[in-house]
Backbone as numpy.savetxt, mean C-alpha at the origin, in Angstrom:
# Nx Ny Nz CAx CAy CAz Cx Cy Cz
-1.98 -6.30 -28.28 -2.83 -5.11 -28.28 -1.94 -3.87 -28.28
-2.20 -3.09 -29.16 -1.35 -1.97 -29.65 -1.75 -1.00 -28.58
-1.08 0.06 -27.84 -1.38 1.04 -27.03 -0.52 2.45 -26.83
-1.18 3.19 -26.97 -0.20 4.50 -26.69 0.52 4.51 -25.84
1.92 5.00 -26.17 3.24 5.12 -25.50 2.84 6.20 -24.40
3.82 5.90 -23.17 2.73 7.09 -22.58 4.69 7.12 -21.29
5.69 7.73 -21.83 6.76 7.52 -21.22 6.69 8.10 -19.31
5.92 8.97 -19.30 5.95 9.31 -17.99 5.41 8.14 -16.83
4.27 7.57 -17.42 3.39 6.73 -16.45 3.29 5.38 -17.25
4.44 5.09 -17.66 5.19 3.65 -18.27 6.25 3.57 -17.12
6.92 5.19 -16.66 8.07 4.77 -15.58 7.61 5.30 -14.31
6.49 5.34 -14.40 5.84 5.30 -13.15 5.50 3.97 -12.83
4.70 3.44 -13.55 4.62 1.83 -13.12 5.27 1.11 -13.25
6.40 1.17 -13.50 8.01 0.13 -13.72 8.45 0.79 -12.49
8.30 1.86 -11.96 9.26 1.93 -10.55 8.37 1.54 -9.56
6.75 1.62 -9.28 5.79 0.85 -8.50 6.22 -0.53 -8.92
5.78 -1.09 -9.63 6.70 -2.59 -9.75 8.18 -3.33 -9.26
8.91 -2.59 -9.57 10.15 -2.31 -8.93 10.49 -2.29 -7.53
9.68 -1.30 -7.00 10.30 -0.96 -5.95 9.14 -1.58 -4.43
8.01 -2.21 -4.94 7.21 -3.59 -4.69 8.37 -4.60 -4.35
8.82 -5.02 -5.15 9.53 -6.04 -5.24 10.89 -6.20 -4.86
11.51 -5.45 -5.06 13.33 -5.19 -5.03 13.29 -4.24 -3.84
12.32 -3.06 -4.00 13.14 -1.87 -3.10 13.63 -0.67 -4.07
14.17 0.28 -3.39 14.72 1.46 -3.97 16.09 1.47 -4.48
16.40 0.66 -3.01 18.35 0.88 -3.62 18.92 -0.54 -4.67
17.97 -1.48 -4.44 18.33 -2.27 -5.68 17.67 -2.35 -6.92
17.16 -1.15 -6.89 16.57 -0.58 -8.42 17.28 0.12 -8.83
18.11 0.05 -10.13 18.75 0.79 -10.47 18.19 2.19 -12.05
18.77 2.80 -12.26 18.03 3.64 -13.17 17.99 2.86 -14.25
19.12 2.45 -14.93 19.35 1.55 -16.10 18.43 0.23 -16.25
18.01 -0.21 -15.12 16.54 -1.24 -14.95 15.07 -0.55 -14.99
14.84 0.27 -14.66 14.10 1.51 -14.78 13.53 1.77 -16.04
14.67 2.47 -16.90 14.65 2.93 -18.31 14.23 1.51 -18.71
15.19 0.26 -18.67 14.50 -0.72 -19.55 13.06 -1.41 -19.56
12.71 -1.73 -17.89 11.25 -2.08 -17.67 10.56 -0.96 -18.07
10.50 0.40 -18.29 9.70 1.49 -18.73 9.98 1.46 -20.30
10.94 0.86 -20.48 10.84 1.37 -22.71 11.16 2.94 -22.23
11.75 4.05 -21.40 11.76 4.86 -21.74 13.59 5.58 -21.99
13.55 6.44 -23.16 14.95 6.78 -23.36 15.24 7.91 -22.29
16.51 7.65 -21.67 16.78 8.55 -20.68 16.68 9.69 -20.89
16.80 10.42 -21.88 16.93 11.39 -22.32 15.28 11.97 -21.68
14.00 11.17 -22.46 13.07 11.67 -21.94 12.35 11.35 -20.44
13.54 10.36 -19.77 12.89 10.01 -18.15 13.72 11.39 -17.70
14.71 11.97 -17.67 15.31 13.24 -17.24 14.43 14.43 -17.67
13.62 14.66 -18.57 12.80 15.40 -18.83 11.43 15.50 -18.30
10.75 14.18 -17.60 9.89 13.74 -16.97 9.54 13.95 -15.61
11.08 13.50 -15.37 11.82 13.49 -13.69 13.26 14.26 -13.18
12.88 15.55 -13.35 14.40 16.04 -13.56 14.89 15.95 -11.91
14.22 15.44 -11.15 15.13 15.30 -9.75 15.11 13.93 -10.17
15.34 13.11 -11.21 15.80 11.86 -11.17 15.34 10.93 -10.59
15.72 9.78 -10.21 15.06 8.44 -9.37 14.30 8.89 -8.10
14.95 9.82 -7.40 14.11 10.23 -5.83 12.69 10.78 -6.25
12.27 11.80 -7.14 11.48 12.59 -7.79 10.68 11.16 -8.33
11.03 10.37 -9.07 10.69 8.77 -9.79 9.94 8.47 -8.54
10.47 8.08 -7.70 10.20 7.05 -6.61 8.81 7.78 -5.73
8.86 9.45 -5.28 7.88 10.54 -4.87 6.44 10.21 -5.39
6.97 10.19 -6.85 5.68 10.08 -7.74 4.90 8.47 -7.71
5.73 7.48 -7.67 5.47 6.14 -7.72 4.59 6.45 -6.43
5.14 6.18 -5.68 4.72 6.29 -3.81 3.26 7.47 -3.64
3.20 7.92 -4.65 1.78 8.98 -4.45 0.96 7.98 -5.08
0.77 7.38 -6.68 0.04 6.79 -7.47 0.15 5.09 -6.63
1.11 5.08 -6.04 0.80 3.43 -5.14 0.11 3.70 -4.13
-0.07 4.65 -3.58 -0.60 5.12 -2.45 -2.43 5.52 -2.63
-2.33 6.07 -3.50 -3.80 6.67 -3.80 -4.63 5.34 -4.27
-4.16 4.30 -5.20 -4.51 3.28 -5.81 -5.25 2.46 -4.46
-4.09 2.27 -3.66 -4.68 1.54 -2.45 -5.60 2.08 -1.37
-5.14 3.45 -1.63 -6.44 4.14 -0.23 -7.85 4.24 -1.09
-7.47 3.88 -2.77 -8.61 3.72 -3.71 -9.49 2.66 -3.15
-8.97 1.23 -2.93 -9.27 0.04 -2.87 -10.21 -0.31 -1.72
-8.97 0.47 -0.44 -9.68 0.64 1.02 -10.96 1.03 0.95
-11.30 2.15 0.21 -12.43 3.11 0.30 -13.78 2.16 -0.63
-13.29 1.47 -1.58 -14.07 0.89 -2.41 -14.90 -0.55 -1.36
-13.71 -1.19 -0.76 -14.01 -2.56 0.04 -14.68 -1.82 1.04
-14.60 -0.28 1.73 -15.68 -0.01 3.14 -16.99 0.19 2.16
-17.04 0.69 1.08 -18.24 0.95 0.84 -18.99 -0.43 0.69
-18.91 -1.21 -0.42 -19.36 -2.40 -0.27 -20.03 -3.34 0.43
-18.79 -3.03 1.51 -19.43 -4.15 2.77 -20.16 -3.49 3.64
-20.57 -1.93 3.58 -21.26 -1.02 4.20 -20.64 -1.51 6.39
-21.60 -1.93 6.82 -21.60 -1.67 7.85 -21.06 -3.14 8.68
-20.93 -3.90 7.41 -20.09 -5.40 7.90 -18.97 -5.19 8.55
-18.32 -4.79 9.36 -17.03 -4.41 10.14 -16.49 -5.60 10.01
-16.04 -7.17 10.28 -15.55 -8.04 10.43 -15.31 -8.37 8.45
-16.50 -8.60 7.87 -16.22 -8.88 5.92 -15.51 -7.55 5.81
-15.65 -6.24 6.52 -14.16 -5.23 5.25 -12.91 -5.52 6.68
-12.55 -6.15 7.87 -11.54 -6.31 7.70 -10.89 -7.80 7.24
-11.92 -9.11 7.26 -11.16 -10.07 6.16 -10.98 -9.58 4.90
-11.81 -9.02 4.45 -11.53 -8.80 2.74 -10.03 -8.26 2.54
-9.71 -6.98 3.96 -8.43 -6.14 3.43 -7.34 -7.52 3.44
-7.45 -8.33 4.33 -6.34 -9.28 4.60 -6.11 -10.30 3.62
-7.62 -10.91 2.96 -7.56 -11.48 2.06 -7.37 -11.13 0.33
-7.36 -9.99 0.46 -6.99 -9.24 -1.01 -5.36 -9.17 -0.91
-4.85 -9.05 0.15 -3.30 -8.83 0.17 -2.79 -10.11 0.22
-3.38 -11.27 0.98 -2.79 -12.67 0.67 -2.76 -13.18 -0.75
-3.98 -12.83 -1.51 -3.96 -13.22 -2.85 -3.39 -12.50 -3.82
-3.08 -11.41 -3.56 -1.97 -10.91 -3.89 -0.99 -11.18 -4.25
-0.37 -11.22 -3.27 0.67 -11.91 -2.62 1.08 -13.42 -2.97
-0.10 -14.02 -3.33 0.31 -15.40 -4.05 -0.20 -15.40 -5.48
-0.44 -14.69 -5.85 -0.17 -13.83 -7.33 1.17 -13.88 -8.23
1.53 -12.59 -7.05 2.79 -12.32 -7.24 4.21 -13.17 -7.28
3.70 -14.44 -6.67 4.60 -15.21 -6.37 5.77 -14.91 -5.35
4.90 -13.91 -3.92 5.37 -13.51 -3.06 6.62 -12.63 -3.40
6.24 -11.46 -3.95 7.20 -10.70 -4.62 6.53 -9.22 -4.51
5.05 -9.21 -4.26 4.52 -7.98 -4.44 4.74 -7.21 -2.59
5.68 -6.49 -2.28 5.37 -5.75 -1.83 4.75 -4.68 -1.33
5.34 -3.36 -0.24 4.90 -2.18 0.18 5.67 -1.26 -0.52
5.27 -0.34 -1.52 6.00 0.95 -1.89 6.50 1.54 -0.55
5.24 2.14 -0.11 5.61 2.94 1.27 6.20 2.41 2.19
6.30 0.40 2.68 6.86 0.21 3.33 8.26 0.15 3.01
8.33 -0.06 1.79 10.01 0.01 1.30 10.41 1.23 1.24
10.18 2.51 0.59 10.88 3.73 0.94 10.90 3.52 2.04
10.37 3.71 2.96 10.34 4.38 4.38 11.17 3.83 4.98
11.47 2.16 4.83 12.24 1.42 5.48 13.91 1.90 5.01
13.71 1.72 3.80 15.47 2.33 3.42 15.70 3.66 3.36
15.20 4.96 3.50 15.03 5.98 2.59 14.43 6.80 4.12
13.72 6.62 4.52 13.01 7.53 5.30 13.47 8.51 6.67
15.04 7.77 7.26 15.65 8.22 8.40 16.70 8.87 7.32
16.92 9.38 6.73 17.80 10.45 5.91 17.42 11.06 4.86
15.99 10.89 4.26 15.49 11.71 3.62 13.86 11.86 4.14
14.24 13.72 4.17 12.50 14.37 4.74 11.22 14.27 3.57
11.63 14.16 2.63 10.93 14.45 1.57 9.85 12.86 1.53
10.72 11.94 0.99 10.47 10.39 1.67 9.51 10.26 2.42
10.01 10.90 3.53 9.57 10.42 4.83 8.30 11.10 5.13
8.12 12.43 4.41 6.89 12.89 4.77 5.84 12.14 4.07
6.36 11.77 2.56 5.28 11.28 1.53 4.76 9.98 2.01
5.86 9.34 2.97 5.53 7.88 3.26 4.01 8.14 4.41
4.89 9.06 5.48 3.65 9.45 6.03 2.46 9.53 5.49
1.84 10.95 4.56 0.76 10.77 3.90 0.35 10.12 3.64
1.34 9.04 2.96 0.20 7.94 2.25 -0.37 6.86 3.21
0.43 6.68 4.72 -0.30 5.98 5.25 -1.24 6.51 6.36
-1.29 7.72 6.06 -2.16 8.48 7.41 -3.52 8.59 6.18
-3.30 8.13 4.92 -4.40 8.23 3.74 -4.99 6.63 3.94
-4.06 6.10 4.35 -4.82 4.21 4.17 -5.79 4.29 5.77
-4.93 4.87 6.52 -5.31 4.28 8.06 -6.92 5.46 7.83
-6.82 6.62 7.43 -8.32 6.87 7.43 -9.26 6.46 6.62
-8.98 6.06 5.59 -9.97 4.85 4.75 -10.44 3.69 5.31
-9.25 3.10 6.56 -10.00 1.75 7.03 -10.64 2.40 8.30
-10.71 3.49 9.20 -11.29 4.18 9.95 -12.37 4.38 9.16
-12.69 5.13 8.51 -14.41 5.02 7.73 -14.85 3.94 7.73
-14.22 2.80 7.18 -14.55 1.24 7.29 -14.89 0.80 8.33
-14.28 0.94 9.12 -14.84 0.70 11.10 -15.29 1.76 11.76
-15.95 2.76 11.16 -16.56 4.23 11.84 -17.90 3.32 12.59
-18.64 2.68 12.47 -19.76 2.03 13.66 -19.67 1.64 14.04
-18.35 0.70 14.48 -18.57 0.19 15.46 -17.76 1.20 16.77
-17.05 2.23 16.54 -16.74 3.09 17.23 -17.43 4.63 17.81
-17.44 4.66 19.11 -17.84 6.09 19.62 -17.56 7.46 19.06
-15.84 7.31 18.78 -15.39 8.24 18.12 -14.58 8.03 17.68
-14.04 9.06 16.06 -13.20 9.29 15.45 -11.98 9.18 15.65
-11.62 9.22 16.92 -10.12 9.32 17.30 -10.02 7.57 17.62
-11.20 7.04 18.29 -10.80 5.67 18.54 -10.98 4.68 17.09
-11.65 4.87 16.17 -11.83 4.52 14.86 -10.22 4.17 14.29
-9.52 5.62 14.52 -8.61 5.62 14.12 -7.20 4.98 14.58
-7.74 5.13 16.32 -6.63 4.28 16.58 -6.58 2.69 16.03
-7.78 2.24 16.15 -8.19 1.03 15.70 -7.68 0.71 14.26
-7.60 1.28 13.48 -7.34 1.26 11.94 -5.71 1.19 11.94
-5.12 2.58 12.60 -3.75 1.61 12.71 -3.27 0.98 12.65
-3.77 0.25 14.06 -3.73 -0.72 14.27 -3.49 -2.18 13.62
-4.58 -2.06 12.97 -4.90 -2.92 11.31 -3.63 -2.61 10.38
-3.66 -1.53 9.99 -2.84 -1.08 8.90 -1.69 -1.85 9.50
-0.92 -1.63 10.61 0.49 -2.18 10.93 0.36 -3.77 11.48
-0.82 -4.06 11.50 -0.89 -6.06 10.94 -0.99 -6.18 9.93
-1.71 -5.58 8.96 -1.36 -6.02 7.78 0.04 -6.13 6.88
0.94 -4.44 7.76 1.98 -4.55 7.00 3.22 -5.69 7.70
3.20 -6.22 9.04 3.66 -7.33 9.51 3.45 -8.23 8.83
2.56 -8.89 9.09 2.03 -9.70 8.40 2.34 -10.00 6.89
2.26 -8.76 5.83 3.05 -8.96 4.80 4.62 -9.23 4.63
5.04 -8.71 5.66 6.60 -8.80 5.66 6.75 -10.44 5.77
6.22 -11.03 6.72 6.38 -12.30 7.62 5.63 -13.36 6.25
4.39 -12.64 5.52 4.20 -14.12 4.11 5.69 -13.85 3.48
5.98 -12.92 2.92 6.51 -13.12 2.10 8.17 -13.69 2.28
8.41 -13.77 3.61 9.35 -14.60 3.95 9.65 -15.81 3.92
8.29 -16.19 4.46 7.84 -17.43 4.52 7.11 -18.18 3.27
6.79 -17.41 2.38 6.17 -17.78 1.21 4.62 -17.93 1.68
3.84 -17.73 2.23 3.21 -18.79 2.94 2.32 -17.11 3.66
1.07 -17.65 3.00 -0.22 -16.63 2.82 -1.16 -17.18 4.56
-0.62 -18.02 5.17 -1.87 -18.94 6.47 -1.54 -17.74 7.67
-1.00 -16.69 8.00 -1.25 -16.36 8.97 -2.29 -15.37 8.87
-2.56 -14.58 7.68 -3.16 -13.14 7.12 -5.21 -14.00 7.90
-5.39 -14.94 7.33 -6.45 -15.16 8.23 -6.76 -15.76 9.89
-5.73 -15.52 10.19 -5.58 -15.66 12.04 -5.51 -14.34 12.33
-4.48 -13.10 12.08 -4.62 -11.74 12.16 -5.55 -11.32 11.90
-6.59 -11.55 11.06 -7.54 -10.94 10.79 -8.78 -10.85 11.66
-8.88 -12.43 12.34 -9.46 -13.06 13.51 -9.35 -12.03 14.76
-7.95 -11.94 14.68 -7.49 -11.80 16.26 -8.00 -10.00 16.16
-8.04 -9.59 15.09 -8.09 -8.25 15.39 -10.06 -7.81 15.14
-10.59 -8.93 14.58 -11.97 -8.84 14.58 -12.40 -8.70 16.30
-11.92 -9.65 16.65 -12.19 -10.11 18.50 -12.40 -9.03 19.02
-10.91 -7.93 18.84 -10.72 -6.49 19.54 -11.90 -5.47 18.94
-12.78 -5.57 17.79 -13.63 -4.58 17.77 -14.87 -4.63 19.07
-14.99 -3.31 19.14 -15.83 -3.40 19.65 -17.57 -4.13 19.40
-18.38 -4.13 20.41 -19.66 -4.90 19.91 -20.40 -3.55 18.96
-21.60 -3.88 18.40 -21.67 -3.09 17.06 -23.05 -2.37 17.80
-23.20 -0.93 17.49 -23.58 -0.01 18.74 -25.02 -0.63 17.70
-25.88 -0.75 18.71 -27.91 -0.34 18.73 -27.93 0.75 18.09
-29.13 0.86 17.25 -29.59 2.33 16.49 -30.63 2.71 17.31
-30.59 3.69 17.71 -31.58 4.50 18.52 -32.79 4.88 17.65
């Protein structure tokens, strides 16, 4: 299937791919240019702060995609609190065995290599997960009193899920993502009476 060349957001999704999988510092530009088809000449014209500027942009469009997903799975399951948090766990296991345990965290990988020496990084990593953790807070907004505890709760989630991803993909091995999911259903609260 024939498709328009599109060099900016060809090396946008070769460095989301990339850096899923490998990371930042074992992505090199010259792997970059080739998984993108793009000539350096026009990735320097694209990205004139180069790979960091590359990586900014990846980490916004990986980021939005998924707080896309979050927002899509709360609506759905409307007021099911326990089906949108298996679904988040079980969309990332299958994923994940998709990928052939290769698909990573953008944001968890910048942040992890990149984030204690660069501010720029480190703020974007932020955003994007203070963007996931309030998407799954809307997702669990009833069974909570308030907003602030919603949110702690979602955290919460967010940093089992990203454990949890670290620990399949070590292991190859997708069986813990539905025990976490369990254990953190238990901790919601009971689901408030409508007045």
């Amino acid at each position: 299937m024939a498709r328009t060349s599109n060099a900016r957001q060809d090396a946008i999704e070769a460095a989301v791919r990339l850096f899923r999988s490998q990371g930042y510092s074992a992505t090199g530009l010259s792997q970059l240019l080739e998984e993108s088809g793009a000539p350096k000449g026009s990735f320097y014209f694209h990205f004139p702060g180069g790979k960091e500027q590359l990586a900014l942009e990846a980490l916004t469009v990986f980021g939005e995609e998924i707080r896309s997903r979050i927002a899509r799975r709360a609506e759905t399951l409307g007021a099911d609190t326990p089906a949108f948090i298996r679904a988040m766990f079980d969309a990332t296991a299958k994923e994940l065995e998709t990928s052939d345990y290769t698909a990573g965290c953008v944001a968890s990988n910048l942040g992890s290599e990149m984030s204690s020496g660069n501010r720029p990084i480190a703020e974007a990593v932020t955003k994007v997960v203070e963007s996931w953790v309030h998407a799954i807070a809307d997702g669990v907004a009833a069974r909570f009193d308030s907003r602030d505890a919603a949110i702690a709760y979602a955290a919460t989630v967010m940093a089992a899920l990203s454990g949890v991803r670290t620990m399949a993909r070590a292991q190859r091995s997708t069986a813990m993502f539905g025990a976490i999911a369990e254990v953190l259903i238990t901790g919601l609260p009971a689901p408030r009476s409508a007045d």
